[in-house]
BADRENTI-320214 format. One record per residue (C-alpha): residue number from 1; x, z, y. Coordinates in nm, 2 decimals. Last residue first. Example, Ala and Ser with C-alpha at 12.3 -4.5 7.8 and 13.67 -1.06 7.14 Angstrom:
BEGIN
2/1.37/0.71/-0.11;
1/1.23/0.78/-0.45;
This chain:
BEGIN
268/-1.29/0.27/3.02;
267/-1.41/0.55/2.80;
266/-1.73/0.46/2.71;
265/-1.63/0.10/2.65;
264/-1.44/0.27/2.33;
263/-1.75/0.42/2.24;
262/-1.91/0.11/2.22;
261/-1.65/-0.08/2.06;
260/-1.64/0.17/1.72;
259/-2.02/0.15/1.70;
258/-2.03/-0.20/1.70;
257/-1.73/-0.22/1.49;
256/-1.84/-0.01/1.22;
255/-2.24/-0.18/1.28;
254/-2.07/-0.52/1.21;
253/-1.86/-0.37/0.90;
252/-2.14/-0.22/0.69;
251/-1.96/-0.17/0.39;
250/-1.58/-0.29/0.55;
249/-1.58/-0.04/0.84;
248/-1.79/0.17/0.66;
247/-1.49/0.26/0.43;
246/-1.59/0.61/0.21;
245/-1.93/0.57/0.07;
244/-2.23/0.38/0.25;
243/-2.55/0.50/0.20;
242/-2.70/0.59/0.53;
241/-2.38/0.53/0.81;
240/-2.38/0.84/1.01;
239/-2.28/0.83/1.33;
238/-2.12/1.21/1.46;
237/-2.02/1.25/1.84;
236/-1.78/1.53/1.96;
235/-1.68/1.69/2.29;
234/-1.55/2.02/2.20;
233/-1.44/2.03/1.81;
232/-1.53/2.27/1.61;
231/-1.82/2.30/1.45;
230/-1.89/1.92/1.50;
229/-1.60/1.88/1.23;
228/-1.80/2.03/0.97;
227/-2.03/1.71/0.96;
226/-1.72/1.49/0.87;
225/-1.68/1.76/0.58;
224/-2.01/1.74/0.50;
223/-1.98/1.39/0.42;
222/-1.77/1.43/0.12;
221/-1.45/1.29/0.15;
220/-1.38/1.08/-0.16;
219/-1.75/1.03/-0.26;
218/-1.88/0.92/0.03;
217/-2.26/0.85/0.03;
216/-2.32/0.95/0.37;
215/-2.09/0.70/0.50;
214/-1.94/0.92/0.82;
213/-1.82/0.82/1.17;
212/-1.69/1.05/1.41;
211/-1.58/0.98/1.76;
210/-1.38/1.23/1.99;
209/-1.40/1.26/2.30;
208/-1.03/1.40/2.47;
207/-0.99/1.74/2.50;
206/-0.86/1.87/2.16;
205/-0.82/2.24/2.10;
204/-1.12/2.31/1.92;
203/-0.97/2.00/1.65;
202/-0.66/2.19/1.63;
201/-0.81/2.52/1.55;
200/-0.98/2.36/1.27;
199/-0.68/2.17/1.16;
198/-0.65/2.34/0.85;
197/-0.42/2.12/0.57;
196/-0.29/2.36/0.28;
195/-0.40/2.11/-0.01;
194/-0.43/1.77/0.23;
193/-0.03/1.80/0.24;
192/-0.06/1.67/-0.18;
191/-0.17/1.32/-0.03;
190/0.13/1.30/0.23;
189/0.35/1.37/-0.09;
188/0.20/1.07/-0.25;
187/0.29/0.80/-0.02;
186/0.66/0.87/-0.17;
185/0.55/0.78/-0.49;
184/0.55/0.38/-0.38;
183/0.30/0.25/-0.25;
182/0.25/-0.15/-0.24;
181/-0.04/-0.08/-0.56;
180/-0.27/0.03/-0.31;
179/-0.28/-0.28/-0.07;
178/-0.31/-0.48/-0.40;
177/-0.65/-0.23/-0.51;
176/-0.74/-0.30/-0.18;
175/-0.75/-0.73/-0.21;
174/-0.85/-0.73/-0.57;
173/-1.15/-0.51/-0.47;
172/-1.22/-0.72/-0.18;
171/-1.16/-1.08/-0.39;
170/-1.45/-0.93/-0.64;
169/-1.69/-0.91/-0.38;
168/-1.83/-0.56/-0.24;
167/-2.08/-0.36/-0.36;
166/-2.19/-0.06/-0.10;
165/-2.09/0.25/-0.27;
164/-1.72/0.18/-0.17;
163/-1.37/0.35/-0.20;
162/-1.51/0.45/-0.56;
161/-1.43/0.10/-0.69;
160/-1.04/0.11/-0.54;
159/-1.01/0.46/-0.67;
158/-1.07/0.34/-1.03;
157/-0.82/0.06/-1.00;
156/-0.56/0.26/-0.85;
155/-0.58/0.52/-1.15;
154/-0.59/0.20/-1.37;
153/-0.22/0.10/-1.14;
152/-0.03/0.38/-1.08;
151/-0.07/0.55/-1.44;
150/0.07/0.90/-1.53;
149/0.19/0.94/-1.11;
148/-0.18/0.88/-1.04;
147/-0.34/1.19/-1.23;
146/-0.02/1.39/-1.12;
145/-0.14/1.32/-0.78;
144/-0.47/1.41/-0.78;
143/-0.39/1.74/-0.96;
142/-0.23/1.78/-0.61;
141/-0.52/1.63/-0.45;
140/-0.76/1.87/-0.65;
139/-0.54/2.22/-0.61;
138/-0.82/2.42/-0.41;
137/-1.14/2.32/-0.52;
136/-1.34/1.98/-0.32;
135/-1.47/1.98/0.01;
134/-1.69/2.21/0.21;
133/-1.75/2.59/0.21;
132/-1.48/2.69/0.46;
131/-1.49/3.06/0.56;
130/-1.36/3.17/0.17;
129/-1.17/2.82/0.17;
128/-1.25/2.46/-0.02;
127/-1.02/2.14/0.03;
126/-0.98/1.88/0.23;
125/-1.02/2.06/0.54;
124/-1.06/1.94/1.00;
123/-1.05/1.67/0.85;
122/-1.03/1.35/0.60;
121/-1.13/1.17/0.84;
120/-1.46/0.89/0.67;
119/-1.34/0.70/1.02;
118/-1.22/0.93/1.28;
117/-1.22/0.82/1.62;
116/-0.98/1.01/1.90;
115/-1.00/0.95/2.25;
114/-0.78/0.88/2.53;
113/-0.50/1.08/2.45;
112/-0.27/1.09/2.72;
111/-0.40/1.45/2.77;
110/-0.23/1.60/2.45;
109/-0.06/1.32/2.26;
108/0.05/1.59/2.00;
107/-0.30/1.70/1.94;
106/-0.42/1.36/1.95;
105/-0.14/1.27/1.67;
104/-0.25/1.59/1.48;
103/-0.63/1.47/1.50;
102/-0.49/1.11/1.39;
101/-0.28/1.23/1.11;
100/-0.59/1.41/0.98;
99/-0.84/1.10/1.01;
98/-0.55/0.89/0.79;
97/-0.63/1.08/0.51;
96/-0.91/0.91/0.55;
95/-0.95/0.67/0.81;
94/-0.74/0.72/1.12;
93/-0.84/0.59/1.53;
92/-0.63/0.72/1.82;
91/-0.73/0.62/2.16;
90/-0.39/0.53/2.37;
89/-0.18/0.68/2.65;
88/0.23/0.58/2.65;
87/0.25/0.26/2.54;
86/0.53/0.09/2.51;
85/0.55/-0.03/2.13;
84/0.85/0.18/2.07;
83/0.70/0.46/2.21;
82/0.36/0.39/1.99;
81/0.56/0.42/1.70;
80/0.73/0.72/1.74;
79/0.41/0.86/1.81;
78/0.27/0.77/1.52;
77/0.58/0.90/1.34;
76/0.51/1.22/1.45;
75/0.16/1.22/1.33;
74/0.28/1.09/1.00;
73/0.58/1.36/0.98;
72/0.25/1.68/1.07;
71/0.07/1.49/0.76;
70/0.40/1.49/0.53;
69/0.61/1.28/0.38;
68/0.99/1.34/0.28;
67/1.27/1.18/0.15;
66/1.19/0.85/0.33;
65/1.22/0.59/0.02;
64/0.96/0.33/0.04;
63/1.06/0.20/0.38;
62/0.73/0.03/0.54;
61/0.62/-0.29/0.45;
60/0.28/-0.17/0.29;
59/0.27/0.20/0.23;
58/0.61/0.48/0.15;
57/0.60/0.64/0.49;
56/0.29/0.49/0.67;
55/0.25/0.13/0.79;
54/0.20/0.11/1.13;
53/-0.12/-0.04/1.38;
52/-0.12/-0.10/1.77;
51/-0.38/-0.26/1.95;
50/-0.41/-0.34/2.29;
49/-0.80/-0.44/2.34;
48/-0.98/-0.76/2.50;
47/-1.27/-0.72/2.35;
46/-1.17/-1.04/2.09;
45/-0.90/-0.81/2.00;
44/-1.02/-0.46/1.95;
43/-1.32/-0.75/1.68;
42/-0.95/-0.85/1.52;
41/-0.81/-0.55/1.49;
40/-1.13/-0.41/1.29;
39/-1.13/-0.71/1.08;
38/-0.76/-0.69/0.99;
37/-0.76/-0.27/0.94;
36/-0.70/-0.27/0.59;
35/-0.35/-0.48/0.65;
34/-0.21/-0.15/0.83;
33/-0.15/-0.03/0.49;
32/-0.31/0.18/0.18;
31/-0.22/0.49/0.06;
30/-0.37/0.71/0.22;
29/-0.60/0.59/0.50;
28/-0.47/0.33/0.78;
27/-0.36/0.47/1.17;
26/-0.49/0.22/1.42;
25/-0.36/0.32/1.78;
24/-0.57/0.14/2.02;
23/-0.46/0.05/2.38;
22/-0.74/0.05/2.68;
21/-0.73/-0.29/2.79;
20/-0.58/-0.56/2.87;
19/-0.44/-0.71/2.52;
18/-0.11/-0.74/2.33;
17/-0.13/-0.69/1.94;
16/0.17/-0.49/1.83;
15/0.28/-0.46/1.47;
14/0.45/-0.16/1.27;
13/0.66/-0.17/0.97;
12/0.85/0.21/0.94;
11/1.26/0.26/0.89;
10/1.41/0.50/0.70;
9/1.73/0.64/0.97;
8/1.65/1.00/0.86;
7/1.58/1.05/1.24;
6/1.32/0.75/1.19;
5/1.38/0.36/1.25;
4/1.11/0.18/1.44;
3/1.03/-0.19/1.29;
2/0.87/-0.46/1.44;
1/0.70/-0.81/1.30;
């Protein structure tokens, strides 16, 4: 157990998995924690893979306090975090809202960026534009959040059964919908960011290879925005997972990780 302390002096939870080779940074959806990443550290493990995973501002056994939370924060505090772990060029992998901190995280890393994967990423938009048909109206994940603020734990309950289309067990919904429920309002914030959020320009910037991978039946980021992101970005690859929703990694896990390992041999 390791904690890095911000410039506001809030601390963040992070955990360190030693391996040989090439370092993984793990970076959890909104929300959520590190903890919904334990098969997927555990298959970087068995390969012989560093692996690196924190709890955002406000999730899991981070502070729940920090007086701000945004996307472009999250991205800084990755790289807080992987300073304090010692490692100074790593592949990036976010789900979800998590997708975005990664691309800003790459962006930051510049070339010590290995590669960037972006599970069900909620990038390069969230939300609609006049050049950007994809994604839900402008204002949804702030009306999102007031939704949530009224009642923490049905809202929580709902979003937990639309995280899959594939049915899961009863233990797995009790599991995320317990991951969830750790946040405190201050997750939130990060969630309203996805209203202004562009990293279009960011993604065309990035130089490193960069990993898609999209559950075509995903109802919290549509598949066409994954799909968008090949518009953009340089040196992209796009899996589609048929009909799973918004965490492959735990509908169709083996594949996720098969997938996920492959492309990381790629870049050894």
């Amino acid at each position: 157990m390791a904690y890095v302390s911000t410039a506001s002096g809030h601390r963040l939870y992070f955990e360190h998995h030693r391996g040989t080779r090439l370092p993984v940074l793990l970076i959890h959806g909104w929300g959520t924690s590190g903890r919904v990443w334990d098969t997927t550290v555990g298959a970087l493990l068995a390969a012989g893979h560093e692996v690196i995973c924190f709890d955002q501002r406000g999730c899991g056994e981070s502070d729940k306090d920090f007086p701000s939370n945004t996307i472009s924060e999250g991205a800084a505090d990755a790289l807080a975090v992987l300073k304090a772990a010692g490692v100074r060029r790593a592949v990036v992998n976010g789900w979800s809202l998590g997708g975005a901190i990664a691309t800003h995280t790459a962006h930051l890393l510049g070339a010590n960026c290995a590669g960037l994967v972006l599970t069900a990423g909620a990038t390069p938009r969230y939300v609609q534009a006049p050049d950007y048909p994809y994604g839900g109206a402008p204002g949804t994940p702030t009306a999102t959040v007031e939704a949530l603020r009224a009642d923490r734990a049905n809202f929580f309950d709902a979003l937990t059964k639309a995280v899959c289309t594939v049915p899961q067990s009863a233990a797995t919904h009790s599991w995320m919908w317990s991951l969830f429920m750790q946040s405190s309002p201050c997750a939130d914030t990060a969630l309203a960011d996805l209203d202004t959020l562009d990293q279009r320009a960011m993604l065309g910037e990035l130089t490193a290879p960069i990993l898609s991978l999209i559950g075509t039946q995903d109802s919290i980021v549509p598949a066409d925005i994954g799909r968008s992101a090949a518009k953009f970005a340089r040196r992209i690859r796009i899996v589609e997972f048929e009909g799973c929703g918004h965490a492959p990694f735990i509908e169709d896990a083996p594949r996720y990780r098969s997938e996920l390992l492959e492309f990381l041999r790629s870049l050894s």
